[in-house]
C-alpha positions as CSV (number, residue, x, y, z in Angstrom):
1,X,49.9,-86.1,-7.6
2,X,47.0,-88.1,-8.8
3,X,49.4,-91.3,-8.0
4,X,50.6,-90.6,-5.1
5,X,46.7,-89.4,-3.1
6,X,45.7,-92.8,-2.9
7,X,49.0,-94.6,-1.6
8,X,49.2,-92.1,1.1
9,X,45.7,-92.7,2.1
10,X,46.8,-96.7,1.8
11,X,44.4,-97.8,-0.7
12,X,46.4,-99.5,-3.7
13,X,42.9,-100.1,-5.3
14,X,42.3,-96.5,-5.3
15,X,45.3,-96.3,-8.0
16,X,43.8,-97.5,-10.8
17,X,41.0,-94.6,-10.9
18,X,43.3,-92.6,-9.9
19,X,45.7,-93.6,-12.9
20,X,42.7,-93.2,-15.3
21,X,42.0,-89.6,-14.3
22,X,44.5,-87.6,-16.0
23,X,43.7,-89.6,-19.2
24,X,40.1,-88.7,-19.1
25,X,41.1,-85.1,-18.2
26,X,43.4,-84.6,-21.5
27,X,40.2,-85.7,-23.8
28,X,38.3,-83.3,-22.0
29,X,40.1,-80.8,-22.8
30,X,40.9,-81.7,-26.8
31,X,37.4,-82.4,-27.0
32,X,36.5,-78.9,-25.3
33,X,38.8,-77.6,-27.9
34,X,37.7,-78.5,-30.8
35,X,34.2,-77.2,-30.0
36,X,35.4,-73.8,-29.1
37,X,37.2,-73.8,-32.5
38,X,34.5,-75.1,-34.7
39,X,31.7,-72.7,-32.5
40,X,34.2,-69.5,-31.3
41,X,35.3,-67.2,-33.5
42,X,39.2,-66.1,-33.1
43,X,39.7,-68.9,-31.1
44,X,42.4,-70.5,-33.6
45,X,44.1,-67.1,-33.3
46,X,44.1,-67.0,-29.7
47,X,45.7,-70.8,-30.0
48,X,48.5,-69.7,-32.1
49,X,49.2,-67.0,-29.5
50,X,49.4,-69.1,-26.9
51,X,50.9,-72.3,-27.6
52,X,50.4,-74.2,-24.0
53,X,47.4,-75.9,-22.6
54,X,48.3,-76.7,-19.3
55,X,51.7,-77.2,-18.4
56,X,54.1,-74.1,-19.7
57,X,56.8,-75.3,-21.7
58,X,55.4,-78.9,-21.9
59,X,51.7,-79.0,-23.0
């Protein structure tokens, strides 16, 4: 999806950005993670529990 947005709007520039994006947004999220496990307690239970992030089945 984030590929396609700017190819459809016709701006190849737009792609890079738009390539970068879902690298930035998987960081994000580790980064979120480890805070809520270092400041959250049962949050490393709750991980074990459920064992996808985003994506069910994949991540």
């Amino acid at each position: 999806m984030f590929l396609i947005t700017p190819i459809a709007l016709g701006s190849y520039w737009a792609i890079i950005p738009f390539a970068i994006l879902p690298v930035i947004l998987i960081l994000r999220i580790l980064n979120e993670e480890k805070l809520l496990s270092k400041n959250l307690q049962g949050y490393d239970e709750y991980c074990q529990k459920t064992r996808f992030r985003i994506i069910p089945f994949i991540w």
